[in-house]
C-alpha positions in Angstrom: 108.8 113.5 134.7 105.9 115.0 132.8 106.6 118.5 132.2 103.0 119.0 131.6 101.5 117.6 134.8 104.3 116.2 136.9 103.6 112.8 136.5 106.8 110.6 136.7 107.7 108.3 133.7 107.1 105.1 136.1 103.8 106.1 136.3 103.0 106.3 132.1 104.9 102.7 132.2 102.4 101.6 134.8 99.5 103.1 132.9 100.1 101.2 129.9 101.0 97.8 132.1 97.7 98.6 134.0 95.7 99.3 130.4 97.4 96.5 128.6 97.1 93.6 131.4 93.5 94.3 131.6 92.6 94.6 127.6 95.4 91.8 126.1 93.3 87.9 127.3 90.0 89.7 125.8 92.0 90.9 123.0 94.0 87.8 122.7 90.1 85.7 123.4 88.7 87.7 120.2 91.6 87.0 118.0 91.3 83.4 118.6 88.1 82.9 117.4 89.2 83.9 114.0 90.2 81.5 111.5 93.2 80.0 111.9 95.4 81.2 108.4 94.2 85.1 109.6 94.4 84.4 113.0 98.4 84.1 113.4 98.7 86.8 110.8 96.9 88.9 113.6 99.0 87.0 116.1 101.9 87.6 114.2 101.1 91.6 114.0 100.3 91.9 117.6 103.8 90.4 118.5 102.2 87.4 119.8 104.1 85.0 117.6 106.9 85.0 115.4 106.0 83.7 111.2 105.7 80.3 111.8 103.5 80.3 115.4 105.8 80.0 117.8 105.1 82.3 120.4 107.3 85.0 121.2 109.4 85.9 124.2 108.4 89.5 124.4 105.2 89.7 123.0 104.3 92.6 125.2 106.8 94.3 123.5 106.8 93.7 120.0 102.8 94.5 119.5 103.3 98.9 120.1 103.0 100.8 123.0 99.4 100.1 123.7 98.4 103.3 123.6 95.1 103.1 121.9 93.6 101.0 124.4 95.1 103.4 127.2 93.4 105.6 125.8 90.0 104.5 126.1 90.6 102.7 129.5 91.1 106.3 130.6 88.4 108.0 128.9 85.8 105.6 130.8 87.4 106.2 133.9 87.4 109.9 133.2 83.9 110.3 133.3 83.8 108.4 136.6 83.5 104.4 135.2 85.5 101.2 136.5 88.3 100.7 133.4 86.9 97.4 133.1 83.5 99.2 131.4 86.3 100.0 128.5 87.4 96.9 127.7 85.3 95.7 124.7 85.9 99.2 123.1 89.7 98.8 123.8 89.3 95.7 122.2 87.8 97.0 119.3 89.7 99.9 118.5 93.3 97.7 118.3 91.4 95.5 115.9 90.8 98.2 113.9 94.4 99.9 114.0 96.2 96.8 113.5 93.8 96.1 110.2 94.8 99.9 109.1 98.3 99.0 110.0 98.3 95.8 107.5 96.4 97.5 104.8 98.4 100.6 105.1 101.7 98.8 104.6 100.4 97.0 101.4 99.6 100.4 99.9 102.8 101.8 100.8 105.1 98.9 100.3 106.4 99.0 103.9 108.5 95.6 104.8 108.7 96.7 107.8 106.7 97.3 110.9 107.7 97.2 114.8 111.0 95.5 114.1 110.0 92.9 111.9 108.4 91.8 109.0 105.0 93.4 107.5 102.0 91.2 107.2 102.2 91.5 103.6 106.0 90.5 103.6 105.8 87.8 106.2 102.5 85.9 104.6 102.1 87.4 101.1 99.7 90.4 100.1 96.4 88.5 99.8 96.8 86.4 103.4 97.6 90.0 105.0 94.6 91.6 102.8 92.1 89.2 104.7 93.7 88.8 107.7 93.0 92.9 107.4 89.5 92.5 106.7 89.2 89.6 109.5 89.9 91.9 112.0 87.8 94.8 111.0 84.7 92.2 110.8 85.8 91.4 114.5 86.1 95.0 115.7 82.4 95.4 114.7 81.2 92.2 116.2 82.9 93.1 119.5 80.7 96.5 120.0 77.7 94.3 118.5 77.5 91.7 121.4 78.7 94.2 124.0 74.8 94.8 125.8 73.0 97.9 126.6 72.5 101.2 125.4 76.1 102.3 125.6 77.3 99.3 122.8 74.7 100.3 120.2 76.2 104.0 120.8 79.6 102.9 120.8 78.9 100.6 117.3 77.5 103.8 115.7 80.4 106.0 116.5 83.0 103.3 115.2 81.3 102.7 111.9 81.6 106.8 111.4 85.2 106.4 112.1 85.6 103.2 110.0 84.4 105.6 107.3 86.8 108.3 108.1 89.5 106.4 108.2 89.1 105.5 104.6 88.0 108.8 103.4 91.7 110.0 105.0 93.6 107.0 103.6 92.2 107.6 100.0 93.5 111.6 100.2 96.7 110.4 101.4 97.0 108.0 98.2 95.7 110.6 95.9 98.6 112.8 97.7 100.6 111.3 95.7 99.6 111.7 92.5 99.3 115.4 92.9 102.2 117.5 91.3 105.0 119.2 94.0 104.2 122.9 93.2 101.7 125.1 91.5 98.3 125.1 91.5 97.1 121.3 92.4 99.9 120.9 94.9 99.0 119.6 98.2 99.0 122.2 100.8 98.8 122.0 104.5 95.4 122.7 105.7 94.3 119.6 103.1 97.1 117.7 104.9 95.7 118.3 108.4 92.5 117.8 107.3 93.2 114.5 105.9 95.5 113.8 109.0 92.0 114.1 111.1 90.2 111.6 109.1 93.1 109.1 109.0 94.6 109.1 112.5 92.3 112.3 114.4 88.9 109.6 113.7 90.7 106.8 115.3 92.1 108.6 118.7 88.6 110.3 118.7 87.8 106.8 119.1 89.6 105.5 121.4 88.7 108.2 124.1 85.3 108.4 123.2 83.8 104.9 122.9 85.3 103.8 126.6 83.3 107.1 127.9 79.7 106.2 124.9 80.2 102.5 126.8 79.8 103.9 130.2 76.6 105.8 129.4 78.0 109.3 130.0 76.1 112.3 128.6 76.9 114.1 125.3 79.4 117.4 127.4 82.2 114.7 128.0 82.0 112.5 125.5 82.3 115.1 122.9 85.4 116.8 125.0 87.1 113.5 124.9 86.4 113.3 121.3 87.6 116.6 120.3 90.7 116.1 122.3 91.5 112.5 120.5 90.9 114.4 116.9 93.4 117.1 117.9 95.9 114.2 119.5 95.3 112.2 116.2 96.7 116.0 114.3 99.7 116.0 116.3 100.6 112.4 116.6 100.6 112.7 112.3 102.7 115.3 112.5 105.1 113.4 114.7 104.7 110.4 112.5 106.3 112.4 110.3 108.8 113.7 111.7 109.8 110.1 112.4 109.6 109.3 108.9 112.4 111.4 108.6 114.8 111.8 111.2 113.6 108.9 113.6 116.3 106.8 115.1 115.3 103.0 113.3 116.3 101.3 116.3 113.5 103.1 118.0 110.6 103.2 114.9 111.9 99.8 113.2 111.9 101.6 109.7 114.8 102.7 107.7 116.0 106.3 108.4 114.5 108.9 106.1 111.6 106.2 104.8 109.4 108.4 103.9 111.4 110.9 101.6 112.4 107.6 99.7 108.3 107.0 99.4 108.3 110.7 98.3 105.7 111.2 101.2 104.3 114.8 101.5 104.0 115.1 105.1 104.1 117.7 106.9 107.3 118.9 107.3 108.2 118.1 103.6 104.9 120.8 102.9 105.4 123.5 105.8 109.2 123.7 104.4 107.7 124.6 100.8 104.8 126.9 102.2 107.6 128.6 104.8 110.3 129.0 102.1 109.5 129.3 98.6 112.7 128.1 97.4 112.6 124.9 98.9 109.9 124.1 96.5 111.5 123.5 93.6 114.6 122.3 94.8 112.9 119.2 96.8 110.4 118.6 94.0 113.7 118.2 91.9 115.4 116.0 94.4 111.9 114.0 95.6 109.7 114.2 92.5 110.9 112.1 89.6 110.4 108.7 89.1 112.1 105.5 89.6 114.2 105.0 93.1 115.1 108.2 95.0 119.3 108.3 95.5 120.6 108.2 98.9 122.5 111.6 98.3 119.3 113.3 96.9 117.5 112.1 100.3 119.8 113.1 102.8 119.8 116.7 100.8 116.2 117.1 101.0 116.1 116.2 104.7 118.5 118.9 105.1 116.7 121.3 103.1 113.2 120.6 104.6 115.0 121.2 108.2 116.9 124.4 107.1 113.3 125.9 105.6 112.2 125.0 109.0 110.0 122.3 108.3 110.6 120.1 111.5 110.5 122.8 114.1 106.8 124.1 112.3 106.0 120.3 112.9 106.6 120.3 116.6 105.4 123.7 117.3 102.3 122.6 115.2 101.9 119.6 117.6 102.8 121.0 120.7 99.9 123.8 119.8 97.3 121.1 119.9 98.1 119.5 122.7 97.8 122.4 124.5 94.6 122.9 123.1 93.4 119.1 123.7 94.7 119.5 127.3 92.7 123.0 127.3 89.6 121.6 126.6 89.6 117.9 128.6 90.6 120.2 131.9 87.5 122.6 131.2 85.1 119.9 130.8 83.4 117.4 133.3 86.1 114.8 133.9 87.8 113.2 136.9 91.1 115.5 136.9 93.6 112.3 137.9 92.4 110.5 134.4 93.0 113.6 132.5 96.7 114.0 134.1 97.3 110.4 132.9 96.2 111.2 129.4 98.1 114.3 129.0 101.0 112.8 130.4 100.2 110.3 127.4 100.4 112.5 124.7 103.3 114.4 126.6 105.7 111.3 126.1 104.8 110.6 122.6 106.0 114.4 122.3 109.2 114.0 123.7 109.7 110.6 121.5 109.8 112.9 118.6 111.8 116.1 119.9 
């Protein structure tokens, strides 16, 4: 059950079937219209295919939980439209997080992404840089052809988050070349902030656009929004916390993948801001160069837990849900929706608990 609003787990299942049966052939449509090198990388990333083409047995498995396009399935239905008025900006917004997915995993040298090869390591890094750029071309065109007033909304408010999401994946890189402690360390209010840009921007648009399609007025639109940004926060935050302790049969990365990156997330900074002595003794074990030893990472995750970095990361999360929840219940929107997108954010909770 949801312990937020009672909804059983069947019911999230069926969401996402529901969501996911009604976006995938106009997802699946779009993709094919690409060329076809790009094409079965995209294939490939959705889970549609394994490397060489051949389609896969559980491609509804191997593409992500489908949340994205949940979400804005729900956010048109929230302000009163049919779900199928979402669809192109569903559409859209998975183009757009697969291509941050492929060029993400090039920056960071991740191999790996939902159990199986990265785009970059299946095809090579200049395929999976244009397949990449393929499907942010396509995301655009999709909100281009969609008619009306509510597509030429919906096109503006993605190309402000295509710029966002940039903005927050060039802090994140710079992240890194900023020193552990002292006085041009990273802190955490610069980490949320960038967390906003980089995943806050997208969820912002995946609630928003299905609600801009439908033509509803600015009050709900901008609730929906505001609750995606504070989602997008949170959801970072568990990110991380995955990145660390997450089980790798469940997030298909190595245990502790992002200590061995020398990430700063969030619980690597709120254990340095929450214990001063952690600072040093993680920039010692985390901040030198050449590979990280598997003794020095499993210390640090221990240190960064004992400072209390991973409960301020859940209590951080669970704060703004609460105040996403907070704000969609106060505004203008059909209640049922809004219990289906808080039992949303309620499960991706638990998955990191």
């Amino acid at each position: 059950m949801s312990a937020q609003t009672g909804l059983p787990t069947s019911t999230l299942q069926a969401t996402l079937l529901r969501s996911r049966s009604l976006v995938e052939p106009a997802l699946r449509k779009a993709v094919s219209e690409l060329h076809p090198a790009p094409g079965r990388i995209a294939s490939h990333a959705f889970g549609w295919c394994d490397e060489d083409g051949t389609p896969t047995a559980a491609a509804n498995d191997a593409g992500g939980k489908g949340i994205r396009q949940a979400l804005a399935v729900l956010g048109a239905q929230a302000v009163g439209a049919a779900a199928e008025t979402a669809v192109s900006a569903a559409v859209a917004i998975e183009l757009v997080h697969t291509f941050s997915l492929m060029h993400d995993d090039i920056m960071d040298g991740d191999e790996r992404r939902r159990h199986r090869p990265s785009a970059w390591k299946a095809f090579g890094t200049g395929q999976a840089v244009l397949a990449g750029d393929a499907l942010f071309a396509l995301a655009v065109r999709v909100l281009a052809e969609t008619p009306g007033e509510g597509g030429a909304a919906a096109l503006r408010q993605l190309t402000v988050t295509l710029g966002e999401l940039v903005h927050g994946q060039a802090d994140d890189l710079l992240f890194e070349t900023r020193p552990w402690t002292g006085p041009g360390a990273v802190d955490i209010a610069e980490y949320q902030a960038m967390a906003e840009r980089k995943t806050g921007s997208l969820l912002a648009s995946a609630l928003g656009l299905g609600a801009a399609l439908a033509g509803a007025p600015p009050e709900p639109v901008a609730a929906l929004s505001w609750a995606g940004r504070q989602w997008g926060i949170a959801f970072q935050g568990i990110d991380d916390l995955l990145g660390i302790w997450g089980d790798p049969r469940a997030t298909g990365k190595p245990a502790h993948s992002d200590l061995r990156r020398r990430k700063k997330t969030l619980p690597v900074l709120a254990a340095m801001s929450l214990d001063p002595a952690a600072g040093p003794v993680l920039a010692g074990l985390l901040g030198t160069r050449g590979p990280v030893e598997e003794a020095d990472v499993r210390r640090a995750a221990q240190v960064i837990e004992d400072a209390g970095g991973r409960d301020f990361a859940l209590r951080e999360a669970r704060r703004l849900l609460d105040a996403a929840r907070e704000r969609m219940y106060a505004a203008p929107l059909a209640p049922a929706a809004v219990d289906e997108l808080v039992a949303l954010s309620e499960s991706l909770l638990r998955y990191a608990s």
